[in-house]
C-alpha positions in Angstrom: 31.2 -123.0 115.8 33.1 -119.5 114.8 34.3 -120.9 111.9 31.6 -123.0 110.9 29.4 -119.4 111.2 32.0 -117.5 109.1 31.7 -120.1 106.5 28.3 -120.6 105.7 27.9 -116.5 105.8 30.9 -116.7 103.2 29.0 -119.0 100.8 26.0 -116.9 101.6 27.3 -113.9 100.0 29.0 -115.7 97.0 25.6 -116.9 95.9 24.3 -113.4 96.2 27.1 -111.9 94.4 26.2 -115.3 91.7 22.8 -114.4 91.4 23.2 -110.6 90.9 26.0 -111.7 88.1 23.6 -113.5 86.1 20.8 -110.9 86.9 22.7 -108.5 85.1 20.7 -107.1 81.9 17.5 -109.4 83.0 15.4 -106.3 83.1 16.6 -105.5 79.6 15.7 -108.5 78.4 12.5 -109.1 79.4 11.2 -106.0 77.8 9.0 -105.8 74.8 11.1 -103.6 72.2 7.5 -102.9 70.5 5.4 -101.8 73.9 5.8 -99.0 76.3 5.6 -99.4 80.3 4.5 -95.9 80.3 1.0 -94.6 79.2 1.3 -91.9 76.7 -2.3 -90.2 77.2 -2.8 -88.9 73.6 -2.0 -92.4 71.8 -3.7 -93.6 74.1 -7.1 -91.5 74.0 -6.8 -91.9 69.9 -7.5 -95.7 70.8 -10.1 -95.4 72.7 -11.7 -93.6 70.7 -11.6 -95.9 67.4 -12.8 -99.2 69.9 -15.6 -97.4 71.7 -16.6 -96.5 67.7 -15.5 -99.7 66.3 -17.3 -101.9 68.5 -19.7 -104.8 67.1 -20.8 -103.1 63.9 -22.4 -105.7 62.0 -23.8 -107.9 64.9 -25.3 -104.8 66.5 -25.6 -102.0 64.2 -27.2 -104.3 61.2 -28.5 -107.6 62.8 -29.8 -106.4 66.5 -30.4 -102.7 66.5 -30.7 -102.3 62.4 -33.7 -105.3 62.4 -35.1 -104.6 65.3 -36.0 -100.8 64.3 -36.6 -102.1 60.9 -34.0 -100.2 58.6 -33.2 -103.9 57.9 -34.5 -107.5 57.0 -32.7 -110.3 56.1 -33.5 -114.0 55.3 -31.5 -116.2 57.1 -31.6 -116.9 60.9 -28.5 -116.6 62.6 -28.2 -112.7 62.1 -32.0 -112.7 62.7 -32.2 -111.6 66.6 -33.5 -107.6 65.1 -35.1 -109.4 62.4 -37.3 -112.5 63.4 -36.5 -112.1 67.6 -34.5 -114.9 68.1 -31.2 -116.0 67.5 -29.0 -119.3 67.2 -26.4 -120.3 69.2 -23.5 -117.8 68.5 -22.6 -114.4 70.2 -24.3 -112.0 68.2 -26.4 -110.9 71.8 -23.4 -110.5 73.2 -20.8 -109.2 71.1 -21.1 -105.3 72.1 -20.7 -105.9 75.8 -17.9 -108.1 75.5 -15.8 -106.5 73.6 -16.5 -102.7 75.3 -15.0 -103.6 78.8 -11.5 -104.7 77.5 -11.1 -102.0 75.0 -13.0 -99.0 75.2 -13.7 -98.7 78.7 -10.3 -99.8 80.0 -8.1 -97.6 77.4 -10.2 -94.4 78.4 -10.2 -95.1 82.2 -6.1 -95.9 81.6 -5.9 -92.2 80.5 -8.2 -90.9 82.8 -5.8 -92.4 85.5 -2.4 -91.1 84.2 -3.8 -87.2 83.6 -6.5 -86.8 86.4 -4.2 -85.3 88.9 -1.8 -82.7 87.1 -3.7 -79.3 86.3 -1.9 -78.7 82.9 -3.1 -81.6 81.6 -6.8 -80.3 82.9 -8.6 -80.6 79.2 -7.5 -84.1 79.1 -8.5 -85.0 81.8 -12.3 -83.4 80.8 -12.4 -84.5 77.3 -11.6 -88.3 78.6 -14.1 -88.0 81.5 -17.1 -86.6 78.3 -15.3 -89.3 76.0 -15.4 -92.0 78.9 -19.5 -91.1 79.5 -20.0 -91.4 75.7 -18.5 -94.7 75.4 -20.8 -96.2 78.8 -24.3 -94.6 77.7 -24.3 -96.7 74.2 -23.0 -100.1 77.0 -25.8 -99.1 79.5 -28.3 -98.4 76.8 -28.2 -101.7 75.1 -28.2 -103.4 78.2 -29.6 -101.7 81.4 -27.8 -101.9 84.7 -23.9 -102.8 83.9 -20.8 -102.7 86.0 -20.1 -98.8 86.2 -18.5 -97.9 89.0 -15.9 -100.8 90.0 -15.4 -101.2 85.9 -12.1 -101.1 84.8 -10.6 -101.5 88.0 -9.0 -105.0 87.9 -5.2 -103.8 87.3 -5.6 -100.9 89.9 -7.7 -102.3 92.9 -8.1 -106.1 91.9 -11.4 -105.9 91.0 -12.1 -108.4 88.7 -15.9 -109.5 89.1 -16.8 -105.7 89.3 -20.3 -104.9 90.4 -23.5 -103.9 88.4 -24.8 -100.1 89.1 -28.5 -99.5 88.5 -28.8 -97.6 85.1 -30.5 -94.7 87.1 -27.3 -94.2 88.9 -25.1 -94.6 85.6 -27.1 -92.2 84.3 -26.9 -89.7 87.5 -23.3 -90.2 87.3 -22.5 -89.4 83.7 -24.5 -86.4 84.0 -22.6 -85.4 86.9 -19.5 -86.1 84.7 -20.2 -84.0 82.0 -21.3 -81.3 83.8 -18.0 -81.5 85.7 -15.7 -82.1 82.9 -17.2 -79.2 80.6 -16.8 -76.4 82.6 -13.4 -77.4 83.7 -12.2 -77.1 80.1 -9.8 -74.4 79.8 -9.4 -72.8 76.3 -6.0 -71.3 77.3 -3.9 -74.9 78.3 -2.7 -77.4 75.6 -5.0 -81.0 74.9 -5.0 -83.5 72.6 -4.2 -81.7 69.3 -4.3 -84.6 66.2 -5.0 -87.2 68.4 -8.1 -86.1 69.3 -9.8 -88.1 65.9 -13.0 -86.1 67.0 -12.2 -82.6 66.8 -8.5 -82.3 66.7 -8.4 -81.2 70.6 -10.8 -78.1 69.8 -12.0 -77.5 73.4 -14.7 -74.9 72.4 -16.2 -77.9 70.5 -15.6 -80.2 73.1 -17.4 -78.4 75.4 -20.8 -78.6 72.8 -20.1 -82.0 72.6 -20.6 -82.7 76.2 -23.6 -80.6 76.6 -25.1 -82.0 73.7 -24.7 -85.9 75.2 -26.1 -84.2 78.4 -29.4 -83.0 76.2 -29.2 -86.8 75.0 -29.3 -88.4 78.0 -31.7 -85.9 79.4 -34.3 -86.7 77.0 -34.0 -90.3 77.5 -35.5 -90.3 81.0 -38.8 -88.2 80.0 -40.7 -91.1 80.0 -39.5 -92.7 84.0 -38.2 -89.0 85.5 -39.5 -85.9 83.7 -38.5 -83.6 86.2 -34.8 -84.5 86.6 -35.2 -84.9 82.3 -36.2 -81.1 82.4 -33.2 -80.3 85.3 -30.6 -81.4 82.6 -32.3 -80.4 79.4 -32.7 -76.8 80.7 -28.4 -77.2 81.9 -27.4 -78.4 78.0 -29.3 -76.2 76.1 -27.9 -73.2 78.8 -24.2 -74.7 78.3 -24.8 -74.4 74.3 -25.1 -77.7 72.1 -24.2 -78.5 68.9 -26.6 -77.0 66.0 -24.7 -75.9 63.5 -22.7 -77.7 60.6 -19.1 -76.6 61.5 -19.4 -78.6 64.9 -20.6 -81.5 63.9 -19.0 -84.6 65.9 -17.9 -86.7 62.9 -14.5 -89.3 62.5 -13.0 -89.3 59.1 -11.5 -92.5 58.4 -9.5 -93.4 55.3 -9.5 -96.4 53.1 -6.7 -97.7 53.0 -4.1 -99.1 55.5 -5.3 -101.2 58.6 -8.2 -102.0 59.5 -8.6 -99.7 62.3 -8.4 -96.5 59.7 -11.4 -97.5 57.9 -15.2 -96.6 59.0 -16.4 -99.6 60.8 -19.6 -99.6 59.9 -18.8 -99.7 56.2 -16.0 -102.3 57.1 -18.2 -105.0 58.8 -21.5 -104.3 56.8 -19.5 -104.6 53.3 -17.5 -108.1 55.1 -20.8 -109.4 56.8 -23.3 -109.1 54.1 -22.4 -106.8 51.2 -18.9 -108.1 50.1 -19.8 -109.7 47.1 -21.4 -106.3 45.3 -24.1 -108.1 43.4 -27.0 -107.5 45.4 -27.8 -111.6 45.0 -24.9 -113.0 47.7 -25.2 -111.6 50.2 -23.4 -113.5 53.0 -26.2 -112.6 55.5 -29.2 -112.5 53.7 -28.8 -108.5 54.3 -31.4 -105.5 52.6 -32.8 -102.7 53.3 -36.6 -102.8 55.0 -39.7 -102.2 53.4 -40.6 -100.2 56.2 -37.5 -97.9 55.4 -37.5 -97.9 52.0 -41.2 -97.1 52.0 -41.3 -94.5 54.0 -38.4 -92.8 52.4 -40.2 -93.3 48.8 -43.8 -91.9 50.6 -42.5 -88.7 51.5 -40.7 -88.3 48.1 -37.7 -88.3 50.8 -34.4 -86.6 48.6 -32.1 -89.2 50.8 -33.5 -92.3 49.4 -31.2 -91.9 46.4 -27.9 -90.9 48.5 -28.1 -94.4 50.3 -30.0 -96.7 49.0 -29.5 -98.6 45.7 -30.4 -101.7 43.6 -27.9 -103.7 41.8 -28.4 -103.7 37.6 -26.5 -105.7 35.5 -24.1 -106.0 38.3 -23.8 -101.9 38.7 -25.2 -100.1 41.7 -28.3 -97.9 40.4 -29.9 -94.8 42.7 -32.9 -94.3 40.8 -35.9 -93.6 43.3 -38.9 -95.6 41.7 -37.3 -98.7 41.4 -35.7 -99.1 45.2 -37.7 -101.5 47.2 -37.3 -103.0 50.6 -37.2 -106.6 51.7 -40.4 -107.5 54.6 -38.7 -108.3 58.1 -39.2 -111.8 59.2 -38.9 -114.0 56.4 -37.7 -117.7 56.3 -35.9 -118.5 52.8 -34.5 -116.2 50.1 -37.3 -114.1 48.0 -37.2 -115.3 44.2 -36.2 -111.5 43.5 -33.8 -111.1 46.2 -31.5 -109.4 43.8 -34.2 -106.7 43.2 -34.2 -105.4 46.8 -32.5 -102.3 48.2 -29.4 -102.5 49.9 -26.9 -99.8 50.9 -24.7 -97.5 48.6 -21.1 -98.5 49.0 -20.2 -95.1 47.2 -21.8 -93.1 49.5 -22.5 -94.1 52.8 -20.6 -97.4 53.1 -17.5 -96.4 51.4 -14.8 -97.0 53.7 -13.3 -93.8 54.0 -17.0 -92.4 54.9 -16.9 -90.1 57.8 -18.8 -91.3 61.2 -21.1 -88.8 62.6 -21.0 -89.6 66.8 -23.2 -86.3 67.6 -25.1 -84.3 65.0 -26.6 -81.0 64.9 -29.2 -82.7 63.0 -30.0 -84.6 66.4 -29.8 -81.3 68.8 -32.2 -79.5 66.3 -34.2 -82.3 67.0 -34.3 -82.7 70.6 -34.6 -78.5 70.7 -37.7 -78.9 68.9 -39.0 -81.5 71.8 -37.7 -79.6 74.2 -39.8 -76.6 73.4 -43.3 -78.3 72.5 -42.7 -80.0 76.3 -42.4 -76.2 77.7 -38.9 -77.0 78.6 -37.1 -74.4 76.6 -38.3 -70.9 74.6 -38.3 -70.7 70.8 -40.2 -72.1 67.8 -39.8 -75.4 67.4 -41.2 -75.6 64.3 -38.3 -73.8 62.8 -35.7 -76.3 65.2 -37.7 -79.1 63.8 -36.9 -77.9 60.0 -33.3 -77.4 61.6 -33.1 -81.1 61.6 -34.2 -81.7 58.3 -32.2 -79.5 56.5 -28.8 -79.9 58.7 -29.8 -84.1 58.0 -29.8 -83.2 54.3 -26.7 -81.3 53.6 -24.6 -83.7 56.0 -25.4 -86.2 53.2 -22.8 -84.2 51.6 -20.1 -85.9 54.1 -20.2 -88.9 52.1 -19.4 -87.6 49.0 -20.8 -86.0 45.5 -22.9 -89.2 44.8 -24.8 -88.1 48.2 -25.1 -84.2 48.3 -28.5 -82.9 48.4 -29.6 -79.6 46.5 -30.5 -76.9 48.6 -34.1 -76.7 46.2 -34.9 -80.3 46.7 -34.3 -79.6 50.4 -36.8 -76.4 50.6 -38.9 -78.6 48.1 -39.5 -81.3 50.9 -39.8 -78.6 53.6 -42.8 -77.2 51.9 -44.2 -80.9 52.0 -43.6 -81.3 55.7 -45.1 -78.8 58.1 -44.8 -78.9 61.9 -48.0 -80.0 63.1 -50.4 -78.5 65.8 -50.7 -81.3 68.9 -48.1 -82.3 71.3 -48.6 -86.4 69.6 -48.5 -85.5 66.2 -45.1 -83.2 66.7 -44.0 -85.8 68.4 -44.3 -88.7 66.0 -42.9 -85.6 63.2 -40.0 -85.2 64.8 -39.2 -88.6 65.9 -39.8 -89.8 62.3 -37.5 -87.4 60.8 -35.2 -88.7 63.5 -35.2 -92.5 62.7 -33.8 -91.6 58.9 -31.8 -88.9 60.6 -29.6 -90.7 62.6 -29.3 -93.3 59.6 -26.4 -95.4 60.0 -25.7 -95.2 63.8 -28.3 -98.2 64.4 -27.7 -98.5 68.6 -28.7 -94.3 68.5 -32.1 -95.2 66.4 -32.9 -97.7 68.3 -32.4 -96.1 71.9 -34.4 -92.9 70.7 -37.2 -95.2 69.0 -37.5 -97.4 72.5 -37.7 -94.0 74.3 -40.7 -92.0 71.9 -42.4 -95.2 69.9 -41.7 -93.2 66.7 -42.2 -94.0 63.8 -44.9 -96.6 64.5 -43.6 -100.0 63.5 -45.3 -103.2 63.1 -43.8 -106.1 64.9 -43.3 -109.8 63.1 -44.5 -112.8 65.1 -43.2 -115.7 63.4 -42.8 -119.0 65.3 -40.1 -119.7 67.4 -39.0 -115.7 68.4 -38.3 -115.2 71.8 -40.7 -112.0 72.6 -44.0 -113.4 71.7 -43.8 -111.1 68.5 -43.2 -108.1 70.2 -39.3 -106.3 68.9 -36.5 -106.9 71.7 -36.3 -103.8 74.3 -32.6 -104.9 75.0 -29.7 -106.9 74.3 -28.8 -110.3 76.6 -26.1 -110.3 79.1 -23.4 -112.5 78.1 -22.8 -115.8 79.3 -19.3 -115.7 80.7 -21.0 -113.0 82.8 -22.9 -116.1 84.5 -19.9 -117.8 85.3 -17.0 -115.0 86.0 -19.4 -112.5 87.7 -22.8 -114.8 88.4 -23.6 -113.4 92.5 -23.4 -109.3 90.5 -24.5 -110.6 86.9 -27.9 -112.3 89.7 -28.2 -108.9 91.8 -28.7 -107.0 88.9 -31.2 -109.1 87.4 -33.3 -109.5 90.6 -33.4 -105.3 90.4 -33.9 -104.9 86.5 -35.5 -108.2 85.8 -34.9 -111.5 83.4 -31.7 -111.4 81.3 -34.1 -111.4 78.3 -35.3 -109.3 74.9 -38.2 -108.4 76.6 -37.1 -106.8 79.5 -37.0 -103.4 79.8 -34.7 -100.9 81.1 -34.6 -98.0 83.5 -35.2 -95.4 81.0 -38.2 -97.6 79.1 -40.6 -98.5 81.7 -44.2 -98.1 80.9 
């Protein structure tokens, strides 16, 4: 039995020593030469920054938001959810929330992870926490209540059908955040330097930024919480937002190289609609909106000719009394499609155009509410010029083609005073800031849910899915239903039916 013990405990050990002799340099090769197993925070950060920017451009910006706030119109029906209110089979509800989980969300939360605990790397830790509440408001805006809290969480804690949060609590939370994150920025340790595509890593900027989204999200909730609105406006403006040029929050992108260097806007308008240049074939049946073009030409508005034009004889022409916009909701291609306005792809869809994420224009906006609602001391007429003129000269950002004088700016300030009652500054400001905020669509259209300014008319033509009433959200998507159905149900039995109609938190009545 002795022997028979030794020998098995013999062969035992010879297959051990067998399988660590093949085993040798496994490791090594089973290693991708072209990935890292260790998370470099800054490369890291850069790319989650370009997806939460780059994220459904064409299928949200132009065809949901664009149509629905009536910047655009097109023709045809698939791109026509903003448009007409319904859409065909396809993903064009869905796009924005599917793609922001795996990309955005995951690659800030990834850096977030991998800096939160060592204080010298303290400003990147803030500047991913302001970057991480940017990236969920436009997610939580578009939709309502979304996974928040257990999101990105499936590698870490094996959460992979994460629950939904309410959108009040998302919205408690990334105020909480910001406030957190910007006064734990520390001007005297290192951060992000060139890989910070925002500001280069400036942490005296930074720290605008995050006060300005605070003033952002603040004003969304006047019309369901005013009092916790005027909590957080009176906390940004006190922190010190972002009003003047030099802070602007822009991206400069470049036009050659791949894909991910370009602005995406420019990128997925010019492949989804305006590739051809000819202002006749246009893949999606794409123009500008009467609406928008006509209240640009109304008020004699100096940025009608910076981004709109009409093709001639196959050339792009900016001359203001002959651009026109295409009426939302219709069924087959006008007879003088070719006449209609579209946008400038010298100016602001060239693909090296900068992308403005925050704008002073915006806070000089919002400053101006925030004063006629007794929330904050100044003249808000002058706050309300603010926006206009800071609108104007940022046209400049795009180029030559697009700078506005500084007489035809004082020229249409003497044209638009700053009315006397609350509803009539109101509808002023919010006017100013539906061309204002002209290209970021899903910003426009949150801001014209929240105030009902500029007044738009709604199309009602048969087969929409609002009863001729524009959308108030996007659709969850349907491999929601069937990875995350029992959350995906909760939250709709709290918000209400996964339609266009439906509103969210911040919209109610």
């Amino acid at each position: 039995m002795k022997k028979r013990h030794t020998f098995k405990t013999l062969l035992f050990m010879a297959g051990v020593a067998l399988f660590s002799s093949c085993d040798n340099g496994f490791e090594e090769l089973n290693i991708n030469p072209d990935t890292s197993p260790i998370i470099v925070p800054s490369y890291m950060f850069s790319k989650a920054q370009y997806d939460a920017l780059n994220n459904s451009c064409a299928s949200t910006y132009e065809f949901a938001a664009g149509g629905s706030i009536q910047h655009f119109s097109t023709y045809k029906d698939v791109p026509g959810i903003g448009d007409k209110y319904f859409f065909s089979q396809g993903t064009y509800p869905y796009d924005f929330f599917n793609n922001a989980y795996p990309l955005g969300v995951n690659e800030v939360q990834t850096v977030i992870n991998a800096v939160k605990n060592d204080p010298a790397q303290v400003n990147l830790y803030a500047i991913a926490r302001i970057w991480r509440a940017y990236t969920f408001h436009r997610i939580t805006d578009l939709y309502g209540d979304i996974p928040y809290s257990d999101a990105a969480q499936g590698y870490t804690a094996s959460k992979f059908t994460p629950k939904y949060d309410s959108q009040q609590s998302v919205y408690l939370d990334m105020l909480k955040e910001l406030e957190q994150a910007a006064t734990s920025l520390d001007a005297t340790k290192s951060s992000y330097a060139s890989a910070d595509i925002v500001y280069g890593g400036d942490v005296t900027k930074w720290k605008k930024f995050a006060y300005s989204l605070m003033l952002r999200l603040s004003m969304r909730m006047t019309k369901v919480d005013a009092a916790t609105a005027k909590t957080w406006a009176q906390k940004a403006i006190a922190g010190g937002i972002i009003l003047d040029d030099k802070d602007l929050a822009k991206v400069q992108y470049i036009a050659n190289g791949q894909d991910i260097n370009k602005n995406p806007v420019s990128l997925a308008l010019r492949g989804n609609n305006y590739a051809v240049a000819d202002g006749n074939n246009n893949t999606e049946g794409g123009k500008f909106s009467n609406t928008f073009i006509s209240f640009l030409k109304t008020n004699k508005d100096p940025r009608l000719s910076s981004i709109a034009v009409v093709w001639v004889d196959k050339k792009q022409d900016t001359t203001a009394t002959i651009q026109k916009g295409m009426q939302n909701g219709l069924l087959q291609k006008p007879a003088d499609f070719i006449t209609y306005s579209e946008p400038n792809i010298n100016t602001v869809l060239k693909l090296d155009a900068p992308m403005v994420v925050i704008s002073n224009a915006e806070m000089n906006f919002l400053m101006a509410e925030a004063i006629i609602r007794g929330w904050a001391s100044g003249d808000a007429a002058s706050y309300y010029q603010g926006g206009i003129s800071a609108s104007m000269r940022n046209m400049a950002i795009y180029g030559d083609a697009a700078a506005i004088s500084t007489a035809k700016i004082n020229a249409y300030l003497s044209t638009h005073t700053f009315p006397a009652s609350f509803d009539a500054q109101m509808e002023q400001i919010h006017s100013q800031m539906w061309v204002s905020l002209f290209p970021d669509e899903v910003e426009v259209y949150s801001n014209w849910r929240r105030t009902g300014y500029p007044k738009l008319t709604p199309v009602n033509i048969t087969g929409n899915l609002t009863n001729g009433t524009i959308p108030r959200r996007l659709i969850y998507p349907i491999v929601e239903e069937n990875l995350n159905g029992p959350n995906l149900k909760e939250a709709i039995s709290r918000q209400g039916a996964n339609t266009l109609t439906t509103r969210i938190w911040w919209d109610k009545n």
